[in-house]
DRENPA-3360 file (N, C-alpha, C; in nm, 2 decimals, always signed):
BEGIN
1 = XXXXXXXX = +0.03/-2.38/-1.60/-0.09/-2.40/-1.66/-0.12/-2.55/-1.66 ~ -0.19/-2.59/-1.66/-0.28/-2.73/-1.63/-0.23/-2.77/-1.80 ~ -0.21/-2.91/-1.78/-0.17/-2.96/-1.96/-0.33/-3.05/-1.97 ~ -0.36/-3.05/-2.12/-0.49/-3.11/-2.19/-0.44/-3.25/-2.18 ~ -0.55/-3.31/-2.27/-0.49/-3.47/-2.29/-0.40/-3.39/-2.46 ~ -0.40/-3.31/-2.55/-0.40/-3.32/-2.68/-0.20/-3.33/-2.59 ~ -0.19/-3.21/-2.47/-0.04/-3.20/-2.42/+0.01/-3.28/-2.43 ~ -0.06/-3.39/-2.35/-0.01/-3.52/-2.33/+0.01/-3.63/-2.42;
9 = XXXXXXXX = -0.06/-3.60/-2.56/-0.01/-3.62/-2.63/+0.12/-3.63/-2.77 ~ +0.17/-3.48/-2.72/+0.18/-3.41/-2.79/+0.35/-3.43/-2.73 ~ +0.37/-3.48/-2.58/+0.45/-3.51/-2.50/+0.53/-3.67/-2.57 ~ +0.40/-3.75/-2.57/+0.43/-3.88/-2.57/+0.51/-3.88/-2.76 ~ +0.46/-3.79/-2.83/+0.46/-3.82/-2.95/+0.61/-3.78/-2.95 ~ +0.68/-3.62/-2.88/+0.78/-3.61/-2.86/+0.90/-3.80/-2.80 ~ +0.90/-3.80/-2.72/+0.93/-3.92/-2.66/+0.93/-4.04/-2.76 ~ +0.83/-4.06/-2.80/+0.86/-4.17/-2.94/+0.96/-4.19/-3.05;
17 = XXXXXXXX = +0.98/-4.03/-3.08/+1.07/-3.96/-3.15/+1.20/-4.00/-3.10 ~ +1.17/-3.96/-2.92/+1.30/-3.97/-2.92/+1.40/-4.11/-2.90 ~ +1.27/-4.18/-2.82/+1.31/-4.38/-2.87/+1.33/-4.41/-3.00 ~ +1.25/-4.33/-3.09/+1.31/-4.42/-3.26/+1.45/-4.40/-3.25 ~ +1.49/-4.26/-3.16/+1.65/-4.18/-3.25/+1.77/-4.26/-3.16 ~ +1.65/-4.39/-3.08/+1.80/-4.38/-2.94/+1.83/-4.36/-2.86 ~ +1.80/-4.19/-2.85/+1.79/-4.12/-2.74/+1.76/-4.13/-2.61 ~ +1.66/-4.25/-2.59/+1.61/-4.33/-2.48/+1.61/-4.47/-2.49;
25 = XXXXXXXX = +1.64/-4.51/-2.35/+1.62/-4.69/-2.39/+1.54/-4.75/-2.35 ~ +1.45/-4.82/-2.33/+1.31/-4.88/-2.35/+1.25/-4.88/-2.18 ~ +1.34/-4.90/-2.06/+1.28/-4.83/-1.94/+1.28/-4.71/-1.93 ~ +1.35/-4.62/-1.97/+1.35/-4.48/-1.93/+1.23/-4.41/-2.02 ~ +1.21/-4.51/-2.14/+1.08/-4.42/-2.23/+0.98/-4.49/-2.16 ~ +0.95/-4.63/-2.09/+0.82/-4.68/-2.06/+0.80/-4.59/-1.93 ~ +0.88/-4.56/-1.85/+0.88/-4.45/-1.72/+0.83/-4.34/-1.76 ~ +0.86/-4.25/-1.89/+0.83/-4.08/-1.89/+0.70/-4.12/-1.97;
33 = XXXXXXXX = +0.68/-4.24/-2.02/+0.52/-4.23/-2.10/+0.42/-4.25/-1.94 ~ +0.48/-4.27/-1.87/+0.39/-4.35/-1.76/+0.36/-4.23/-1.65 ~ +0.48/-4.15/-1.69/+0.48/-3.97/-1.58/+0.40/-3.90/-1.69 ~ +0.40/-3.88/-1.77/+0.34/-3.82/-1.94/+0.17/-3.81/-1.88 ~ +0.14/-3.95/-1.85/+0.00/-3.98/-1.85/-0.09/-3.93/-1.72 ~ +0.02/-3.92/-1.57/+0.03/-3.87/-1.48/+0.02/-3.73/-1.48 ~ +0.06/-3.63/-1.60/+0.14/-3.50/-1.51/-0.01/-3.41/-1.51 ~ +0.01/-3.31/-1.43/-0.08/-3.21/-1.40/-0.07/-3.11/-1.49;
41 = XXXXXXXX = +0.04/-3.07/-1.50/+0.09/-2.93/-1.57/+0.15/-2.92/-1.70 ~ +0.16/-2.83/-1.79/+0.23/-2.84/-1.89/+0.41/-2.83/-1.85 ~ +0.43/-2.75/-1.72/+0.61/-2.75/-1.67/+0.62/-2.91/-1.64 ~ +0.51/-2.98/-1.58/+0.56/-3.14/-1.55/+0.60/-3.22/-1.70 ~ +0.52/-3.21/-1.81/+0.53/-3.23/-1.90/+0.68/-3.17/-2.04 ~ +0.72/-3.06/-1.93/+0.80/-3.03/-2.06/+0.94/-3.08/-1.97 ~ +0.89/-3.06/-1.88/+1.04/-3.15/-1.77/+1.07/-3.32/-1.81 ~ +0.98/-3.37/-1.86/+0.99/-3.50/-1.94/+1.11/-3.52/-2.02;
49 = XXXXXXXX = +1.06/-3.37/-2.13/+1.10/-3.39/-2.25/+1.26/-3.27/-2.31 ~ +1.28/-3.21/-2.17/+1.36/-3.11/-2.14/+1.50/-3.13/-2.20 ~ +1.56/-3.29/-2.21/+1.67/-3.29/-2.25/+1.66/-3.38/-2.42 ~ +1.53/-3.37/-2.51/+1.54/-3.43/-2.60/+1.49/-3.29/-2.72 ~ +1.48/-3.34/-2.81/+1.47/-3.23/-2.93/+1.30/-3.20/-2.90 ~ +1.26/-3.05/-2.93/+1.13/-3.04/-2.91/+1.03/-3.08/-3.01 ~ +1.07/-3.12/-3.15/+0.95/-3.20/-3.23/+0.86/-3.14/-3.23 ~ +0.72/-3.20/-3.16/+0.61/-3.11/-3.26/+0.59/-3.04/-3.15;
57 = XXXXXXXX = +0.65/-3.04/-3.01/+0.57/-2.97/-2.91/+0.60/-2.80/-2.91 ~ +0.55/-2.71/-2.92/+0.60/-2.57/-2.91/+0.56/-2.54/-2.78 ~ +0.65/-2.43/-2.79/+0.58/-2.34/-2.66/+0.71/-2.29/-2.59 ~ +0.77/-2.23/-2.42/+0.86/-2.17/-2.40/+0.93/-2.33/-2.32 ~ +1.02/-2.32/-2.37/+1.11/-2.43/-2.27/+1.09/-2.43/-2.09 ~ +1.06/-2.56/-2.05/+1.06/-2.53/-1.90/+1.16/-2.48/-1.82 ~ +1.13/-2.41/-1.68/+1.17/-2.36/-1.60/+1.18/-2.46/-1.50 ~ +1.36/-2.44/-1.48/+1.36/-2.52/-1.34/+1.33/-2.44/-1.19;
65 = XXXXXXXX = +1.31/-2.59/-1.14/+1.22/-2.56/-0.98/+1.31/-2.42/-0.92 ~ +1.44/-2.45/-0.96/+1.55/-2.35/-0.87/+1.55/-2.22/-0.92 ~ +1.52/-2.19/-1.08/+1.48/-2.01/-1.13/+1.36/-1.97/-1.10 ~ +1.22/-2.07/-1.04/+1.09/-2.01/-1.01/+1.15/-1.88/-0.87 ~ +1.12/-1.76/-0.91/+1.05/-1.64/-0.78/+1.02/-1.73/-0.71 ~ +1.06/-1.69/-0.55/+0.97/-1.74/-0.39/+0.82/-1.68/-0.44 ~ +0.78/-1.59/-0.48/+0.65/-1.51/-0.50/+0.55/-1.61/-0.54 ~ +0.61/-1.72/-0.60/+0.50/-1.74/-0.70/+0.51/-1.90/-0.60;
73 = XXXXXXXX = +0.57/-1.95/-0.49/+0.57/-2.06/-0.40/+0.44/-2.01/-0.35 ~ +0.37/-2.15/-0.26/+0.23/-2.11/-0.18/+0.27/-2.02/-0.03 ~ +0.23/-1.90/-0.01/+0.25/-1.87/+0.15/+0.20/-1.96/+0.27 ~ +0.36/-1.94/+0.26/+0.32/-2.01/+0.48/+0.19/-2.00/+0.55 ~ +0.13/-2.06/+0.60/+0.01/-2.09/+0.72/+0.01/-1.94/+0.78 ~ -0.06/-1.88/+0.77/-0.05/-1.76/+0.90/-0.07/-1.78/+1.04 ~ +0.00/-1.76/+1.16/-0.02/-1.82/+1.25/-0.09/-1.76/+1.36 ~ -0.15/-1.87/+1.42/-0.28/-1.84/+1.51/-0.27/-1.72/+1.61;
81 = XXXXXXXX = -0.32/-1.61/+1.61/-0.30/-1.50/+1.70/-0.34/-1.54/+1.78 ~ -0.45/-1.57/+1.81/-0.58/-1.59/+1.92/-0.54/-1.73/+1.98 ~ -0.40/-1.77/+2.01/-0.38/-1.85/+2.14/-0.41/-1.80/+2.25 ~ -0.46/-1.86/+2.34/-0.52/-1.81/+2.47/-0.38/-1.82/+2.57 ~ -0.33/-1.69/+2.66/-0.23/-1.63/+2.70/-0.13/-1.55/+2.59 ~ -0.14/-1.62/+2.48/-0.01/-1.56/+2.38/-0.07/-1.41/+2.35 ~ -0.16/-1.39/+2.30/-0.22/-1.29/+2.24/-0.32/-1.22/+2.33 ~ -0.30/-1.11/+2.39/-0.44/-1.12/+2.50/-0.55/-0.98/+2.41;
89 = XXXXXXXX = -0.68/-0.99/+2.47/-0.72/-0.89/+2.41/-0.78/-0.80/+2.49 ~ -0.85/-0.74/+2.49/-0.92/-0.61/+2.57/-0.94/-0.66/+2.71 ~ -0.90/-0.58/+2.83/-0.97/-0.65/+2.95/-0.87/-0.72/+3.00 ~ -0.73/-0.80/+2.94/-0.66/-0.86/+3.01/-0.54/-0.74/+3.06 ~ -0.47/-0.84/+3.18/-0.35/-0.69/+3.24/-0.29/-0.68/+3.16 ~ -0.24/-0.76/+3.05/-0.13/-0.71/+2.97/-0.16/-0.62/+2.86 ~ -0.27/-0.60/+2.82/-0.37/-0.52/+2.72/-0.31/-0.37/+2.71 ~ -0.28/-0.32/+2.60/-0.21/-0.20/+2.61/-0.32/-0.10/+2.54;
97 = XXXXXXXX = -0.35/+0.01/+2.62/-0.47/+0.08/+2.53/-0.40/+0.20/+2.48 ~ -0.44/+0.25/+2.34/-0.38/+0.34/+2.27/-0.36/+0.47/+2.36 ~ -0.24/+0.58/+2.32/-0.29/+0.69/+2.44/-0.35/+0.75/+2.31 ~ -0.45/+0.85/+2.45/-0.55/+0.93/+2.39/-0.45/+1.05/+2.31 ~ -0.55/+1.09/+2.19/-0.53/+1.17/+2.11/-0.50/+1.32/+2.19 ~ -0.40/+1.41/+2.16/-0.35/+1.51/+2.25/-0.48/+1.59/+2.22 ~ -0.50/+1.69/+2.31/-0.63/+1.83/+2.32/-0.59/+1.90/+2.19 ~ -0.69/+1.97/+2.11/-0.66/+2.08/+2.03/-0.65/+2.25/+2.10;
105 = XXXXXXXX = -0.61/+2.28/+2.04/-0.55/+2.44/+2.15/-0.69/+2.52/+2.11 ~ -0.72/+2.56/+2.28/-0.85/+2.66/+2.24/-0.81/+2.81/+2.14 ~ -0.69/+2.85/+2.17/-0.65/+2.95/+2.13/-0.64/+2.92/+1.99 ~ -0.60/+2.86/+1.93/-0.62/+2.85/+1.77/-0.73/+2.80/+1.75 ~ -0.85/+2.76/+1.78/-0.94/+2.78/+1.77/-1.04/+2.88/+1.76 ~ -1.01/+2.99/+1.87/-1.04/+3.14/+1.88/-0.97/+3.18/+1.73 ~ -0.82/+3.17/+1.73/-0.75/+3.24/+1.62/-0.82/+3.25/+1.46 ~ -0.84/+3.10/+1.46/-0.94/+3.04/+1.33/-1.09/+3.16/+1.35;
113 = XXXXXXXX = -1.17/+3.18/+1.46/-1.31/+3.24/+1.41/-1.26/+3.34/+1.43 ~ -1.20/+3.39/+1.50/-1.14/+3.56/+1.49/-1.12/+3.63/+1.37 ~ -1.01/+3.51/+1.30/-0.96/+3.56/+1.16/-1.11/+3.56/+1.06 ~ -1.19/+3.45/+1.06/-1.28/+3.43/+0.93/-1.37/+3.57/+1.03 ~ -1.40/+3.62/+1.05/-1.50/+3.69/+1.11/-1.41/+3.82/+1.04 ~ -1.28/+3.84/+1.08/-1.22/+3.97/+1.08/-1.24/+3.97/+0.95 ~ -1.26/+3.89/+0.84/-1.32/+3.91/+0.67/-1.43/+4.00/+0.69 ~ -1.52/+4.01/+0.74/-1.65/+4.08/+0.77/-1.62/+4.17/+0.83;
121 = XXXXXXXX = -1.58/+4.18/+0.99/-1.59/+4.27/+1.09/-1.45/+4.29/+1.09 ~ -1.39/+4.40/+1.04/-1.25/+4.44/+1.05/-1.18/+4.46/+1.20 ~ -1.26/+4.48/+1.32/-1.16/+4.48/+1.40/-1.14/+4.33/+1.53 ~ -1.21/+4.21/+1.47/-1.20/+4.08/+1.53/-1.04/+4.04/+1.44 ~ -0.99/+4.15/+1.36/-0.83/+4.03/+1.27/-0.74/+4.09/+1.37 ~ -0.73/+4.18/+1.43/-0.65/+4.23/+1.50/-0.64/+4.12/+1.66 ~ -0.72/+4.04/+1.75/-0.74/+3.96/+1.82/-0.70/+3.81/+1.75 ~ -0.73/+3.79/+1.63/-0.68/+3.71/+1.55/-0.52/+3.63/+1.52;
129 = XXXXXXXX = -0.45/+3.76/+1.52/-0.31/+3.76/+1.53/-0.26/+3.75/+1.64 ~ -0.34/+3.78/+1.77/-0.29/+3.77/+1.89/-0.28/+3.66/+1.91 ~ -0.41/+3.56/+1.90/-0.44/+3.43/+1.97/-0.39/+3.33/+1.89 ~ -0.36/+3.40/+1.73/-0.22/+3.31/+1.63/-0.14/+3.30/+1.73 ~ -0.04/+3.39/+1.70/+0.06/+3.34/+1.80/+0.07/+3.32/+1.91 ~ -0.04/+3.34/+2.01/+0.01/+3.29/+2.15/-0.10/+3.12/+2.11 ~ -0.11/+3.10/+2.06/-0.15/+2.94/+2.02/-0.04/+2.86/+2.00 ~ +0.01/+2.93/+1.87/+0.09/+2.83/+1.84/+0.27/+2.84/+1.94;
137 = XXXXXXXX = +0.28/+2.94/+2.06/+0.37/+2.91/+2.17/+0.30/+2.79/+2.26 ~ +0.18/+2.79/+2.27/+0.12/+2.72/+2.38/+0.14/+2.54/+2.29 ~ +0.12/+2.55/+2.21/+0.13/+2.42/+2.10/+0.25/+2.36/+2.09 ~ +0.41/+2.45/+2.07/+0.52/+2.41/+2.05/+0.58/+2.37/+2.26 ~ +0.50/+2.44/+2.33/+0.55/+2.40/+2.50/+0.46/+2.27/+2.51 ~ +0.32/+2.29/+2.52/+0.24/+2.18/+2.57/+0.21/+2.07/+2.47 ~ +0.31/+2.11/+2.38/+0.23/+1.92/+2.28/+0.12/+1.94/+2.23 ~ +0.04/+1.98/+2.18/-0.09/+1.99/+2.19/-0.13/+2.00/+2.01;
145 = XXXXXXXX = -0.26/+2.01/+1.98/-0.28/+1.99/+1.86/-0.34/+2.14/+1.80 ~ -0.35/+2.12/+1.69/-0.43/+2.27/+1.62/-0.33/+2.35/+1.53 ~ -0.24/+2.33/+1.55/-0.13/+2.42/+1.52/-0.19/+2.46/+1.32 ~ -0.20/+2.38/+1.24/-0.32/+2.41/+1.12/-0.41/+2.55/+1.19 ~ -0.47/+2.49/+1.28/-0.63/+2.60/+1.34/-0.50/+2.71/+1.33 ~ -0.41/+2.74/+1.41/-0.38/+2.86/+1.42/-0.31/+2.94/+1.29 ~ -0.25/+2.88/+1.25/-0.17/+2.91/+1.12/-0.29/+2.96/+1.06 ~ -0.38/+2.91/+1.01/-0.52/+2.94/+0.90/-0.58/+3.07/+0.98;
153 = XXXXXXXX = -0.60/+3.10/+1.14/-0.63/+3.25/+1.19/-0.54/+3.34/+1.15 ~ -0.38/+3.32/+1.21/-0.31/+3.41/+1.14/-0.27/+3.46/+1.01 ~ -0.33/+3.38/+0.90/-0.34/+3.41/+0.79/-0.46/+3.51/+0.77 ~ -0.56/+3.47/+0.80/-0.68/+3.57/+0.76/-0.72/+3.68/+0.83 ~ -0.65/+3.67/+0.99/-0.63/+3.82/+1.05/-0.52/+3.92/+0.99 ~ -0.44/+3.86/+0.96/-0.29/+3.95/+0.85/-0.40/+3.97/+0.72 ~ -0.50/+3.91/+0.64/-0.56/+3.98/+0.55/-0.62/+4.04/+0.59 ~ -0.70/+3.98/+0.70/-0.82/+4.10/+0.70/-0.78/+4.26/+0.73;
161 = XXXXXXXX = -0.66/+4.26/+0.81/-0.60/+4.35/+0.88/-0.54/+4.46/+0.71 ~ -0.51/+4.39/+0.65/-0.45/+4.45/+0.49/-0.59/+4.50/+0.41 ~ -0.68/+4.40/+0.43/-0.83/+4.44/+0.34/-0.88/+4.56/+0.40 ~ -0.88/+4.57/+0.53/-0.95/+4.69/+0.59/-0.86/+4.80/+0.58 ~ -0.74/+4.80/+0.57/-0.65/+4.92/+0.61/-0.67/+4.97/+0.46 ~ -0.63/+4.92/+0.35/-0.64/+4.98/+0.23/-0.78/+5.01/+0.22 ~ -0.91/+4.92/+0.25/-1.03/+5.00/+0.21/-1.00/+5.13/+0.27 ~ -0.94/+5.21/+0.41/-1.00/+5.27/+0.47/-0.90/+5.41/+0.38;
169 = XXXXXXXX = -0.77/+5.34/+0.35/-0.69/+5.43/+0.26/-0.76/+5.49/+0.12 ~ -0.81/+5.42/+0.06/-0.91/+5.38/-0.07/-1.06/+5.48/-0.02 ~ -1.11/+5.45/+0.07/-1.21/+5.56/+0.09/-1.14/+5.68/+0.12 ~ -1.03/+5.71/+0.23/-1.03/+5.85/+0.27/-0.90/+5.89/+0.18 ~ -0.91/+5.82/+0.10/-0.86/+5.90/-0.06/-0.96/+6.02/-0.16 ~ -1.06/+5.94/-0.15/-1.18/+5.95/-0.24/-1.26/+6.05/-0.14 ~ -1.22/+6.06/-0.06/-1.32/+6.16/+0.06/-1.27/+6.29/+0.02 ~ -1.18/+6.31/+0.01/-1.08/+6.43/+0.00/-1.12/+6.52/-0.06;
% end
């Protein structure tokens, strides 16, 4: 924290104290009145007075240079990317372009509207489960993406396939 003038006074008043007691001999007090009047900070200021009694000054005893955290030191310069050869950008041969994002599988794609359709139309769940799993074989061989899409068809072709079978149990109960 930035010290006031009251700090710096409040420093020197310490220091006088400690020349009346002795404590200092008449160059080493005309030097810390003369850093006193200089310092920026209240840690420059209590570093003055660090080895004398604190008198009227309160507050937390200073911290030496060597217990401050690295955290709280200024960060290093970040350094210049954009040297020309060091860093190349788009367009040069060394330029590395992302690889493209893998295909999504048509088949779990199908799987996905098959199943949401088989909610409505009971006999699209049954194609549903098909193109589930032959999706998600074609996904685990070829790399490929969707494997979500298929999983979510074969979920809702396995209900729809359960919704319809018990309606049809449920009505030709009730037919009877």
């Amino acid at each position: 924290m930035r010290a006031s003038h009251a700090d710096r006074e409040r420093t020197t008043d310490v220091l006088r104290s400690g020349f009346a007691e002795g404590r200092l001999d008449k160059a080493e007090f005309d030097r810390r009145v003369d850093l006193s009047a200089r310092a920026v900070t209240q840690g420059d200021l209590q570093r003055l007075i660090l080895d004398l009694p604190n008198g009227p000054l309160a507050g937390p005893p200073a911290v030496p240079q060597s217990q401050v955290p690295a955290t709280f030191y200024p960060a290093p310069p970040a350094p210049n990317y954009h040297v020309p050869g060091v860093y190349p950008g788009p367009g040069h041969p060394g330029w590395m372009v992302p690889p493209p994002n893998a295909p999504t599988n048509r088949l779990a794609i199908g799987a996905l509207l098959c199943g949401l359709g088989g909610m409505f139309y009971g006999i699209s769940s049954i194609p549903a489960v098909i193109l589930g799993h032959k999706a998600r074989a074609e996904i685990r061989q070829n790399r490929e993406e969707g494997d979500g899409l298929a999983v979510t068809g074969l979920v809702f072709g396995y209900l729809g396939i359960a919704f319809w079978a018990l309606l049809i149990l449920v009505i030709g109960t009730f037919t009877l």
